[in-house]
C-alpha positions in Angstrom: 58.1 129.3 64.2 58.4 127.9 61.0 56.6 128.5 58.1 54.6 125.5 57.7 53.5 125.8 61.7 52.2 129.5 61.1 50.3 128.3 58.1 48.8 125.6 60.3 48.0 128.0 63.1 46.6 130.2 61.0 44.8 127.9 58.5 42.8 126.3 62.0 42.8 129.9 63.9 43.8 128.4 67.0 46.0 130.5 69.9 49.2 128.6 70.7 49.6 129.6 74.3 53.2 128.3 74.3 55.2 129.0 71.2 58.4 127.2 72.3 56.9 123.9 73.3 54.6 124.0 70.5 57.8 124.4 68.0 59.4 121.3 69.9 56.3 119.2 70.0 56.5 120.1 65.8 60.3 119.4 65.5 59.9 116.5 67.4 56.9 114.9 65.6 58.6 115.9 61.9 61.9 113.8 63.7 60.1 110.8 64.4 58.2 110.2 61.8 60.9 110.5 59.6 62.9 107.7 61.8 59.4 105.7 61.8 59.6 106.0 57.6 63.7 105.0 57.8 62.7 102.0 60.2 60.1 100.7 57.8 63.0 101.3 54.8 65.0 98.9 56.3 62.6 96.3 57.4 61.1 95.8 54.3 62.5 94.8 50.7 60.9 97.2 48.1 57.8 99.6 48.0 55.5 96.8 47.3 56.3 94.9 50.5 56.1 98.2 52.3 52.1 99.2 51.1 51.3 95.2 52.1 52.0 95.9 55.7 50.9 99.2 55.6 47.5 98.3 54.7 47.9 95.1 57.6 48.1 97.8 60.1 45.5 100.4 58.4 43.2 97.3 58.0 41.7 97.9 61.5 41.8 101.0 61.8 39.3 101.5 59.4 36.9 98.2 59.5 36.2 100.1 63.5 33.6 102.8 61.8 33.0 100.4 59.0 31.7 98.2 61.7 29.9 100.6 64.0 28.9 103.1 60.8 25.3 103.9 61.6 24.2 104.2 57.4 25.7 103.6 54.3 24.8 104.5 50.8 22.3 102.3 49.9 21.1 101.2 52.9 18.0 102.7 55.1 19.9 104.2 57.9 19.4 101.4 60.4 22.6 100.7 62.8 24.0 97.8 61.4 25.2 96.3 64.1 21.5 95.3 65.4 19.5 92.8 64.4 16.4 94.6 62.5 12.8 94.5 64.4 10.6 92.4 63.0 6.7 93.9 63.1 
């Protein structure tokens, strides 16, 4: 196990019942997302180009709880996604 995985386990003070698989799940998660950066260093010209599709596909991700937030500062709690009750 490397060192980064025993800090995680031990920072979130969870039991790993399988060490092995959990090492490969690490190795392979580390491996792909390093491809995943490569891929996206190819398709796109420079840095700027990159951070205007990144936040295209971050976009949605965060208007969901934006949408369906139940308060926000400033506001009096009510789910925004009703209609208020008139009285």
């Amino acid at each position: 196990m490397s060192a980064v995985e025993a800090l995680a386990v031990a920072l979130t003070g969870l039991h790993v019942a399988d060490p092995p698989q959990f090492v490969a799940a690490a190795a392979a998660l580390i491996v792909t997302l390093i491809g995943f950066g490569l891929l996206l260093g190819l398709l796109v010209s420079n840095a700027g180009a990159l951070n205007t599709y990144a936040g295209f596909l971050v976009a949605p991700v965060l208007a969901a709880p934006a949408r369906f937030s139940r308060s926000t500062p400033g506001s009096s709690g009510r789910c925004s996604t009703r209609p208020s009750a008139r009285r």
